[in-house]
C-alpha positions as CSV (number, residue, x, y, z in Angstrom):
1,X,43.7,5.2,34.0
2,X,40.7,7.1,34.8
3,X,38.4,7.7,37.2
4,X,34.3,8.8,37.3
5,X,34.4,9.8,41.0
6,X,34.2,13.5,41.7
7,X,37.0,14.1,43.9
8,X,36.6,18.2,44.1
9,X,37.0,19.2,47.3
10,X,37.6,16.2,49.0
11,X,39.4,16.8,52.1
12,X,41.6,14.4,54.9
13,X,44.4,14.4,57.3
14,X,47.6,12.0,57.9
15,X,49.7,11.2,59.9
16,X,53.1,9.8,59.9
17,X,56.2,8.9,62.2
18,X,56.7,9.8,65.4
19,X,57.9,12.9,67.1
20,X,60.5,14.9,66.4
21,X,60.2,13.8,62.8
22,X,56.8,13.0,62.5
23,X,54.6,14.9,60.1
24,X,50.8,15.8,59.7
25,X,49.1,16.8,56.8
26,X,45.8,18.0,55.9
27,X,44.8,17.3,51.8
28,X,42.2,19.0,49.7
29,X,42.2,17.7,46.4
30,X,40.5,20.1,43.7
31,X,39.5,19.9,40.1
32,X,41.1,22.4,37.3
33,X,39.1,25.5,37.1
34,X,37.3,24.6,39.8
35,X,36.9,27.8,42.9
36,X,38.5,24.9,44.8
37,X,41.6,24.8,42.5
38,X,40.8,28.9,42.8
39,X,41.6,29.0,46.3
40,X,44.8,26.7,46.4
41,X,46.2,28.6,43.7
42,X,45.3,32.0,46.0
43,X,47.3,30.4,48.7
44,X,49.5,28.9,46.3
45,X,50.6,32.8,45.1
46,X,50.4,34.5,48.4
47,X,53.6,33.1,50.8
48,X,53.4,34.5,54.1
49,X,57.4,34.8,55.8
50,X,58.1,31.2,56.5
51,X,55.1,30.1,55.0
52,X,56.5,29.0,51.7
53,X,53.9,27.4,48.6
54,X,55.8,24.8,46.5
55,X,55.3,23.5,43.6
56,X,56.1,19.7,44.4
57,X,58.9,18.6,42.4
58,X,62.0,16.2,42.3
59,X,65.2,15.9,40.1
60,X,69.1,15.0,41.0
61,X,69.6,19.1,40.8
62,X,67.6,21.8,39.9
63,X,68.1,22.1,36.3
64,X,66.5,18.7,36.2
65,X,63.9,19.3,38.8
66,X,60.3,18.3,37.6
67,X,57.0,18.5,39.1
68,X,54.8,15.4,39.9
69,X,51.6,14.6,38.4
70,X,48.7,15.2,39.5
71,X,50.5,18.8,40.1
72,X,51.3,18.9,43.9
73,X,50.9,22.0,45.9
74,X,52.4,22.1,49.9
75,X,52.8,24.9,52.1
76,X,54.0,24.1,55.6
77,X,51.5,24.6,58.4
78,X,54.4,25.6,61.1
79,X,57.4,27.4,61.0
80,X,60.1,24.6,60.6
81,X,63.5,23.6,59.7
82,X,63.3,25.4,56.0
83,X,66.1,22.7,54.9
84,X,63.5,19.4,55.8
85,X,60.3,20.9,54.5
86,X,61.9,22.2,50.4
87,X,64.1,18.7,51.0
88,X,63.3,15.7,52.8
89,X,59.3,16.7,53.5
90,X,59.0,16.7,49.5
91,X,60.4,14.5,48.6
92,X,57.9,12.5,51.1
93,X,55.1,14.2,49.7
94,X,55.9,13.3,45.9
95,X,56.2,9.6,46.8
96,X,53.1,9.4,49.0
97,X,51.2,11.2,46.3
98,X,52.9,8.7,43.7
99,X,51.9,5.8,46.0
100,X,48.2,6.5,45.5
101,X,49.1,6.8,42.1
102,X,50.8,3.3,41.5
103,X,47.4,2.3,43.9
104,X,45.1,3.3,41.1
105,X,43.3,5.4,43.2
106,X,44.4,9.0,41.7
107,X,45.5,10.2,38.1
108,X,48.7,11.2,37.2
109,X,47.4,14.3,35.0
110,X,46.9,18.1,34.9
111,X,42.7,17.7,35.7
112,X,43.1,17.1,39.5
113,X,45.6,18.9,41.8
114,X,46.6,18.4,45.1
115,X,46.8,20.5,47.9
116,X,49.2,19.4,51.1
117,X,49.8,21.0,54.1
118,X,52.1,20.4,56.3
119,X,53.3,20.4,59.8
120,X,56.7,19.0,60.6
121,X,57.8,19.6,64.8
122,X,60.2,22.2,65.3
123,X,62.5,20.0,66.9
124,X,62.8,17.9,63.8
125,X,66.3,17.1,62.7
126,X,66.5,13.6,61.0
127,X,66.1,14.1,57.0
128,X,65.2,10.5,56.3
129,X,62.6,9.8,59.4
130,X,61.1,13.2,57.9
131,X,60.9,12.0,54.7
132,X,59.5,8.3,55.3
133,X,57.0,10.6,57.9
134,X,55.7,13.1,55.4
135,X,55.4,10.0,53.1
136,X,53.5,7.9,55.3
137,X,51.5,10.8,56.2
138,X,50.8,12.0,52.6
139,X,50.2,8.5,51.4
140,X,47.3,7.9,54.1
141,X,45.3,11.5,53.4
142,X,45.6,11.2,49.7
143,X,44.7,7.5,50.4
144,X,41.6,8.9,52.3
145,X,40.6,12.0,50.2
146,X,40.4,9.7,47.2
147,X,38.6,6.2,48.7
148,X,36.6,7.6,51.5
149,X,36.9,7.0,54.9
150,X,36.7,3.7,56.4
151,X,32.9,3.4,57.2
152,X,33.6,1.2,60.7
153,X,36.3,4.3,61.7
154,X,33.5,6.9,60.8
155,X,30.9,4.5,63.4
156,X,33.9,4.4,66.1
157,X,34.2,8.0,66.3
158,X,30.5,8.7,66.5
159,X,30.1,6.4,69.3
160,X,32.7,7.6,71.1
161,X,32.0,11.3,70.5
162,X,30.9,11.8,74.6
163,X,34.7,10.9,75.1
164,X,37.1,12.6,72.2
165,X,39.8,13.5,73.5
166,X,42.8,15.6,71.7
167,X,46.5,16.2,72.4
168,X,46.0,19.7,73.3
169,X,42.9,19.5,75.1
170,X,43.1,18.8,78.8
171,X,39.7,19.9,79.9
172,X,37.3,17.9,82.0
């Protein structure tokens, strides 16, 4: 398969699950040897403590480990159970990036690469309700970053935008 759309730099957010296990992730999808791919690969080789870059892959053990196409970057967003995010988070991410795959909508090859972070709560502690989360969650921003947005979501939000609201915001 092949696509004609530019999809360098396209950016979008997901979320899946509930809390504790619920994830959130934010996607930026880049072109090879584009600054974009620059920049993820930057972040890519510079971990912070508890901030660690993976290189998305999957195998029974180790020796057999291999990456997912389109390559799959994630770093996780929040310090969090170390265990869930190398485990059960990507795992989650290969198969929501492999889901927009099997949808047509992205290329299983070396020209695009995806960027994921992540944020899993802190209070997480079920391996499979991360998983299916970081999934759902990956699934819906790749989803996004390679289709667009839903032009009747983009039109709710600007008519609303005298009444956002956010989680963290209690103002007014």
């Amino acid at each position: 398969m092949s696509t004609t759309r530019q999809l360098d730099g396209r950016i979008a957010q997901g979320w899946g699950g509930r809390t504790p296990n619920g994830c959130h992730v934010n996607v930026v999808l880049a072109d090879r040897g584009s600054p974009t791919a620059a920049a993820m690969m930057t972040t890519y080789a510079a971990p912070a403590e508890g901030f660690t870059s993976i290189l998305v892959s999957v195998g029974q053990d180790q020796p057999s480990d291999e990456a997912v196409h389109p390559p799959t970057l994630m770093v996780n967003k929040t310090r969090a159970d170390p265990g869930l995010i190398a485990g059960a988070c990507q795992v989650g991410i290969a198969q929501g990036v492999l889901d927009v795959v099997a949808a047509g909508t992205l290329v299983a090859d070396q020209e695009t690469l995806v960027f994921v972070s992540i944020r899993l709560g802190p209070d997480a502690d079920d391996e499979t309700a991360a998983k299916h989360s970081s999934r759902e969650a990956t699934r819906n921003a790749v989803g996004e970053a390679t289709t667009g947005r839903d032009p009747a979501a983009v039109q709710r939000l600007f008519l609303a935008r005298d009444r956002l609201a956010h989680p963290f915001y209690g103002g007014d």
